[in-house]
C-alpha positions as MATLAB code, in Angstrom:
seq = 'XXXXXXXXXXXXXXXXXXXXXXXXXXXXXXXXXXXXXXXXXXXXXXXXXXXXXXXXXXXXXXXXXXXXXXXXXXXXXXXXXXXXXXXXXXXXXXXXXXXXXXXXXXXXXXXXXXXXXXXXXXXXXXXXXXXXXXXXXXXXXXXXXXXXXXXXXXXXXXXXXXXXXXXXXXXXXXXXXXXXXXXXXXXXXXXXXXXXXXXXXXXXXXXXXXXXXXXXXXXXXXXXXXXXXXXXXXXXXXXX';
ca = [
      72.465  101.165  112.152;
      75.055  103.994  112.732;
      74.789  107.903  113.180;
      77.841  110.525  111.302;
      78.154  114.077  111.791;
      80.699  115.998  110.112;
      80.725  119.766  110.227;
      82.421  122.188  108.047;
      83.220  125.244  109.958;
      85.829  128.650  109.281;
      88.708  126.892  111.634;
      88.425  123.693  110.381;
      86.325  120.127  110.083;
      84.916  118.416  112.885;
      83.738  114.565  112.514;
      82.553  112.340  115.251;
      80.515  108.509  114.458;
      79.390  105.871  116.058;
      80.739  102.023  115.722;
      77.712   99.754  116.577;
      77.064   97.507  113.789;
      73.185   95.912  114.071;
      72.345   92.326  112.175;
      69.715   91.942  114.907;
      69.190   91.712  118.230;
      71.743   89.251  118.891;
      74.221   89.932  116.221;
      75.575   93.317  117.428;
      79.392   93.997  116.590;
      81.793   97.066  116.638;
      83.158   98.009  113.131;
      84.838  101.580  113.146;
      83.495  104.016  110.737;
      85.592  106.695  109.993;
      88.473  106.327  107.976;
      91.705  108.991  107.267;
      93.336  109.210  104.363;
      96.304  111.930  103.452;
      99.744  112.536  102.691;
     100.382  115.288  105.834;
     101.628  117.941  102.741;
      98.621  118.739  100.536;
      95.887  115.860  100.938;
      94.273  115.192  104.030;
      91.052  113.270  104.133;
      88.300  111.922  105.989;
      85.484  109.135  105.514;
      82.555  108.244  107.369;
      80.111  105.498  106.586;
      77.082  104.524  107.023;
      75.061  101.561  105.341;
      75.943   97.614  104.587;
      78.771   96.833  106.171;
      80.078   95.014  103.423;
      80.031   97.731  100.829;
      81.991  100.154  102.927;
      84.307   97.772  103.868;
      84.962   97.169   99.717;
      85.082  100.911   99.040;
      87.788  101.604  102.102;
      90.079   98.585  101.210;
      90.068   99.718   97.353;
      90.434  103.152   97.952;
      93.846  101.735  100.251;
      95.461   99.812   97.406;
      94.792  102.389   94.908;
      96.975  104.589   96.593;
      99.495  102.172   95.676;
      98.512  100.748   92.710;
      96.894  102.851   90.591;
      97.852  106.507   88.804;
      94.582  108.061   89.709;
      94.005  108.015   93.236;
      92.882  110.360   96.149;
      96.349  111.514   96.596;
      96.618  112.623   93.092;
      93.163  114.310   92.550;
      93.232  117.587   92.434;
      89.956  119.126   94.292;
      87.505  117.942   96.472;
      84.779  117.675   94.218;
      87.366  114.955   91.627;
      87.952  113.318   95.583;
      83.780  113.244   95.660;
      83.162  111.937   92.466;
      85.957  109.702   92.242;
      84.675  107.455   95.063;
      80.544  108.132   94.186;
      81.703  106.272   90.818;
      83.559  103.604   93.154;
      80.445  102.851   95.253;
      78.461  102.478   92.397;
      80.550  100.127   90.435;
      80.721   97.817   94.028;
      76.933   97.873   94.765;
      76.742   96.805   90.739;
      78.931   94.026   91.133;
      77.779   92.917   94.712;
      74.076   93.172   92.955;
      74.925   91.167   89.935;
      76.340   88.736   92.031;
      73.227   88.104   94.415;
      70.145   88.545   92.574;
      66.813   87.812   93.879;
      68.600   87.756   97.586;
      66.492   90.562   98.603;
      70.062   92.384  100.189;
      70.314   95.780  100.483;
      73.809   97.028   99.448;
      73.672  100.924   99.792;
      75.203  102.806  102.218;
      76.197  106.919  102.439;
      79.354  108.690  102.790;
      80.587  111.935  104.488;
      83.713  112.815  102.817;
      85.595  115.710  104.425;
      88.617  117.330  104.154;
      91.272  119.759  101.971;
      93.677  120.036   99.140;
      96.256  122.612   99.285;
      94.603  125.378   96.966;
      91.298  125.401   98.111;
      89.231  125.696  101.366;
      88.428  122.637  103.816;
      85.084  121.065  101.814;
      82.579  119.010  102.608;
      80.453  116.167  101.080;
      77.423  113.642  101.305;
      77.525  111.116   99.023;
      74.462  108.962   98.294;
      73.978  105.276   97.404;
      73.726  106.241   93.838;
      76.953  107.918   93.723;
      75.974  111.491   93.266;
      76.219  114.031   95.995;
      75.823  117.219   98.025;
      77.985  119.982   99.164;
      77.840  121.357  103.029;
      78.303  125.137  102.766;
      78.251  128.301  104.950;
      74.785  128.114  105.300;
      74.189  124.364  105.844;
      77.794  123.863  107.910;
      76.945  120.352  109.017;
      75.489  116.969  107.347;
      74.649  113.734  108.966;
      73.813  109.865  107.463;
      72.519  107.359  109.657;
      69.867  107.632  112.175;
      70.423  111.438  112.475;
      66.781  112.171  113.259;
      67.911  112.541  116.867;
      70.901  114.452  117.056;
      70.018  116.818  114.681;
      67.948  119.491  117.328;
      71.098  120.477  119.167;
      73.050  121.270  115.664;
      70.160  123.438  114.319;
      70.681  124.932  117.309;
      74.230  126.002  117.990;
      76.054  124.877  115.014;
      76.523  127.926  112.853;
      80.097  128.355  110.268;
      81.663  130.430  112.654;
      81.226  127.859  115.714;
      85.259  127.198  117.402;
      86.283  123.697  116.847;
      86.123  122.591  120.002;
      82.830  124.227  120.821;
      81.624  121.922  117.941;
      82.852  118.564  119.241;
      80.923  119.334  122.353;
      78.138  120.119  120.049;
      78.809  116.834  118.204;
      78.989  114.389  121.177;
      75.807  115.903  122.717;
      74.248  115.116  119.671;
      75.457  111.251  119.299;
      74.960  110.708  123.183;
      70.993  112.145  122.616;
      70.851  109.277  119.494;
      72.204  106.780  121.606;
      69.500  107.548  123.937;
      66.692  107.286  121.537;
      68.383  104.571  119.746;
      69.629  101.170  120.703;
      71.067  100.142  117.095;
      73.693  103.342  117.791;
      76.139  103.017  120.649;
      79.983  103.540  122.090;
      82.933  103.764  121.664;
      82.671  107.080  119.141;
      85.534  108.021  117.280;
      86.024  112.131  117.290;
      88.174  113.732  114.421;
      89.206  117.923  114.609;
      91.223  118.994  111.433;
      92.563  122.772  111.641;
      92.314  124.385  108.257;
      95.279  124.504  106.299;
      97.440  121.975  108.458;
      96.432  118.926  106.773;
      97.544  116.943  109.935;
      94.968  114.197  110.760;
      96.285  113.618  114.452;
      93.517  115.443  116.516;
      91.707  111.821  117.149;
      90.619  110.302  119.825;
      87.987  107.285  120.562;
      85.736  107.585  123.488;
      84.521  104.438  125.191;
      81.793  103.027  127.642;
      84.060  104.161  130.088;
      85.498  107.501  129.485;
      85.553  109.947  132.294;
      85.054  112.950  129.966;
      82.431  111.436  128.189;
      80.697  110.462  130.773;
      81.076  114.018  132.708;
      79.596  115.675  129.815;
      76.589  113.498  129.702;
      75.751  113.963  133.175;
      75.895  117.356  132.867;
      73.682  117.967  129.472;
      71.403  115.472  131.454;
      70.679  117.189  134.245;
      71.571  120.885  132.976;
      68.244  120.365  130.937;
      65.789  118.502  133.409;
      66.984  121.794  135.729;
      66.244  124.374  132.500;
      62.623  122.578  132.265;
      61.723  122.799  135.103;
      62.874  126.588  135.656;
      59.836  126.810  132.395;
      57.355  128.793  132.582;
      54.367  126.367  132.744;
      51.069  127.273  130.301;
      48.173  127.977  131.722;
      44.614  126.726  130.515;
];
């Protein structure tokens, strides 16, 4: 399994996932799961994934040589919502094809999307995009969406995450909530790759991958660790 959060906030986009790739109990791999895509002048772009391994994998590589190949491509689109659609029509033609090719195999081909990012002209947007191809819009109300096993992580967001939340703040926010999955979850583990994009700079070099062994990472579980067996216990206890 996997867990993605991507967050659309008023400075920017913040994206952090997971890279543990389950077949089983003893077929457990790393496969990174966020992908960039932009120009650094008017397209910049991010994609998450979660789902067969396979299917993403199509839907990244073809989205590559398009850029190169064909007319119509995410760095010709012009909004968001044609970026959105554009690949929710992609997905659906590969899961057709993959199906078609292995009937009565019993394989399960879907997988989500978080697509994130800006076109000069309009704000930083947000997407999910479902195995079917269709999908939702994250807005000022709902500022963050998650695919995967996001059951876990999702406490802290409701929580703190609101559209005004600073960048940074968020990350924070973000890699509480994957290290509290990981803890509830063995199919989602390190390294996590973090993305911040700053509205309007369509630069997609704030990046970084944090590992098993990364002192930050590390601090910053320790601390929400014990910072909340110290707030419970400071609880006032019920009485009966």
């Amino acid at each position: 399994m996997t867990y993605c959060v991507a967050m659309r906030l008023a400075e920017g986009l913040v994206f952090v996932a997971d890279s543990r790739t389950n077949a089983g109990v003893d077929n457990i791999s790393t496969f990174r799961k966020l992908f960039t895509f932009g120009n650094g002048q008017d397209h910049a772009l991010v994609l998450l994934s979660a789902g067969n391994l396979a299917t993403t994998q199509s839907i990244v590589e073809l989205l590559k040589r398009r850029i190169n190949e064909a007319e119509e491509n995410l760095m010709t689109l012009p909004s968001m919502y044609d970026e959105a659609a554009y690949i929710g029509k992609l997905m659906r033609e590969i899961i057709e094809r993959d199906t078609h090719n292995q009937q009565g195999q019993g394989v399960d081909l879907g997988c989500s999307l978080l697509l994130g990012g800006q076109i000069r002209g309009e704000e930083p947007r947000l997407f999910l995009i479902y195995p079917q191809g269709n999908f939702i819009e994250a807005s000022v109300e709902t500022p963050f969406l998650q695919i995967g096993e996001f059951k876990y992580g999702k406490p802290i967001l409701d929580r703190i995450i609101d559209f005004n939340t600073p960048l940074e703040t968020a990350m924070t926010c973000g890699l509480i909530s994957m290290d509290s999955t990981i803890k509830s979850n063995l199919t989602v583990d390190l390294p996590v790759d973090v993305l911040l994009y700053n509205k309007d700079s369509f630069s997609l070099e704030r990046t970084r991958q944090l590992g098993s062994e990364n002192e930050e990472f590390l601090a910053l579980r320790k601390a929400w660790g014990e910072g909340i067996k110290e707030l419970f216990n400071q609880l006032p206890r019920t009485q009966l």
